[in-house]
N, C-alpha and C positions, 0 to 999 in steps of 0.2 A: 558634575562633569562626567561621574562615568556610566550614569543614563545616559546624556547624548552620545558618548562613547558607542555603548551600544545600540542607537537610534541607528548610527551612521555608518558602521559597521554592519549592522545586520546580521542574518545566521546565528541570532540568539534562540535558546530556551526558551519555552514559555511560561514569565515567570510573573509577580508580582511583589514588588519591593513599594514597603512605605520609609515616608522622609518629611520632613517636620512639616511642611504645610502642603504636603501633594503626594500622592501615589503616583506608582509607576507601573504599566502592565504590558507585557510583551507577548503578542500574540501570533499564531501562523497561520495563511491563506496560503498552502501548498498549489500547487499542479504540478501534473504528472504529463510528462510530453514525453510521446516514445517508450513508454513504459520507465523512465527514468523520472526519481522524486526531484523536483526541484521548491525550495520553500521559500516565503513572502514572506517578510516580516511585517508584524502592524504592531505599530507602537502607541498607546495611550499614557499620556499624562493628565490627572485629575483631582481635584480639589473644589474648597467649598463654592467656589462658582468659575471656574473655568475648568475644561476641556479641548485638551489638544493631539491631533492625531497623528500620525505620518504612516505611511504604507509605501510600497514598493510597487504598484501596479501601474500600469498604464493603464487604463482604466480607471473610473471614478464608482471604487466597491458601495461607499459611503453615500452614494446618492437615495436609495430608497429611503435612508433614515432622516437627510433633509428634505425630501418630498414629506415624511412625516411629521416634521417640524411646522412647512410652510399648510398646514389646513390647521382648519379653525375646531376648538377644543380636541385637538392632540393631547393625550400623554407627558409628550415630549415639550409642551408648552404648558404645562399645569406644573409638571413635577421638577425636582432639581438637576441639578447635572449629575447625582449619580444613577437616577435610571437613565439617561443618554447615555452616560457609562453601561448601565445594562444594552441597552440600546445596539449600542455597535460592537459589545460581545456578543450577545447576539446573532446577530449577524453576521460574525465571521465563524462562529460554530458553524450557523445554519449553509454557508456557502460548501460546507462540505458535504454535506447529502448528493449533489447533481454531480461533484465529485466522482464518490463512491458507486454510483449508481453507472458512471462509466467505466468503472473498475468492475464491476458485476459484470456488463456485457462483453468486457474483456476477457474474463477470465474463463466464461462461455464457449468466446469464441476460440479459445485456449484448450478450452476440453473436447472441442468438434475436432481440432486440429490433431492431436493424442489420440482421439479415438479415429483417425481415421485408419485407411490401408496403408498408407506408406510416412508415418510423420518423420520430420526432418532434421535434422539436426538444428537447423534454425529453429524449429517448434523448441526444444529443451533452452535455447539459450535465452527465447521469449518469455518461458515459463519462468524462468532464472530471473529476468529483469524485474519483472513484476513481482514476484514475490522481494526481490533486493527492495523495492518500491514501498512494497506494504513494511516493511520492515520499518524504513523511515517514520513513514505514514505513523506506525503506531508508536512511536521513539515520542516523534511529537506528539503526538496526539493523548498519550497517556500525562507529559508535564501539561498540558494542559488542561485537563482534566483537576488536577492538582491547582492549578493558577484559579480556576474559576469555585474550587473548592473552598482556596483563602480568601477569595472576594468577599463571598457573602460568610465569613465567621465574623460573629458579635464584635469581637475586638478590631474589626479591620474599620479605621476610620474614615469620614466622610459618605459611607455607604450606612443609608437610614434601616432601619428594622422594616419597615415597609418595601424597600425595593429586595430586599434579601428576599421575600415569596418569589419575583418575578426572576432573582439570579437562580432560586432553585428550579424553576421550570430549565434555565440554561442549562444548568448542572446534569438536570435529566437528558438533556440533545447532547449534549460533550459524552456521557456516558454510551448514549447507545450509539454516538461515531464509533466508539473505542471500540465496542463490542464486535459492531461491522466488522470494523480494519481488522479485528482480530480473527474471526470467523474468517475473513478471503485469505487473511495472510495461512491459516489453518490450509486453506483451498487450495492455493497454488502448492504447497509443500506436497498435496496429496496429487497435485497432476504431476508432478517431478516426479514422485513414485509413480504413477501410472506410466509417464512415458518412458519410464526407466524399464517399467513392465512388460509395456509392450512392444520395445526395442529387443528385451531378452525373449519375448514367445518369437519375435523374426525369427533371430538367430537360431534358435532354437529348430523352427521349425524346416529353415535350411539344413543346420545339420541332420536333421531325421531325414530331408533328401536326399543328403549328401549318403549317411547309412544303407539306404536303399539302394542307391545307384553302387554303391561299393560290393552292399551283398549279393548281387543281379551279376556282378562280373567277377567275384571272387575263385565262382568251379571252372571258368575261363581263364581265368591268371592260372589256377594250378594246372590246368591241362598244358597250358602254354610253357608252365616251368618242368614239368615234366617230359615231353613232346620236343622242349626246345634243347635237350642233354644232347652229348655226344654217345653214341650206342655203336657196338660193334655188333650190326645186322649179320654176318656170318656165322658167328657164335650163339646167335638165337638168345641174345641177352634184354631183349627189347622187355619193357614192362608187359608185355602179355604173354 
């Protein structure tokens, strides 16, 4: 009950709990729209011959892996339901690449924007979102890493010795997502500092015009505060 709980609910961790005749794995297919995380829950239940999925997409994520299914000496038709269970780990690892690979051009276009002549105050609030973004990104992305680490340990049952080589190839794609997320989320923190930088050389570089234009009129002010006294010209008391 409190698997479907969290089936149906959604906005779980990703985690992996076992239960007397079935595993439970909870997985995330994030996007990012507007620079804001929004996360997709994919839920797998598994055991010695069934597998069951649920996801939150409108979209069918799960379709290359039945196109893999439906050809002749498939993988997925030779071997048990725990490499189908690899199967569509898998694949929701791997959907994060084309992800992150938009988050790279973003953050790009983030640093043309900082380094330009006049950045905006919108440029800092967009640097803001997307770093708030990678933040999530790597929240999940780290239990996850962990979830696919429990999969393939010796004692996790249902999952053969033989499909545990194919979870470690996973293991290796979940680690270098992490690494990614972690590297950009590094990135925008250092455009925060840049735009923060070169908001203060503006500033900066105003008040140096401001200085000059003060020193330019400063022997004019004192002439003017001089010049501008009352003097009793008959007494010959004038400053000269």
């Amino acid at each position: 009950a409190l698997a479907l709980e969290d089936v149906f609910h959604g906005n779980q961790r990703p985690k992996l709990e076992i239960y007397d005749k079935q595993g439970f794995i909870v997985l995330n297919d994030p996007v990012i729209v507007d620079d804001v995380f929004k996360s997709r829950q994919v839920s797998i239940f598994f055991g010695d011959n069934h597998v069951i999925s649920f996801h939150e997409h409108k979209d069918d994520i799960f379709k290359p892996v039945r196109e893999r299914i439906q050809q002749d000496g498939s993988r997925l038709r030779q071997f048990g339901t725990d490499y189908l269970v690899y199967a569509l780990v898998d694949l929701v690892v791997d959907r994060k690449f084309p992800l992150l690979a938009r988050l790279s051009e973003r953050l790009e276009e983030l640093e043309e924007l900082s380094m330009g002549p006049r950045p905006s105050r919108e440029t800092a609030q967009d640097i803001h979102a997307a770093r708030r973004a990678l933040v999530g990104f790597h929240r999940v992305q780290w239990a996850e890493r962990e979830t696919v680490l429990a999969l393939m340990r010796p004692d996790t049952p249902f999952i053969k010795p033989e499909t545990r080589t194919y979870l470690r190839d996973c293991l290796d794609h979940t680690v270098t997502v992490q690494e990614l997320v972690e590297s950009y989320r590094d990135m925008a923190g250092g455009l925060m500092e840049l735009h923060l930088m070169e908001t203060s050389n503006r500033t900066n570089e105003v008040m140096k015009t401001l200085a000059i234009v003060t020193v330019f009129f400063m022997p004019l002010s004192f002439l003017a505060g001089i010049y501008g006294m009352n003097f009793e010209t008959n007494n010959g008391n004038m400053p000269e």
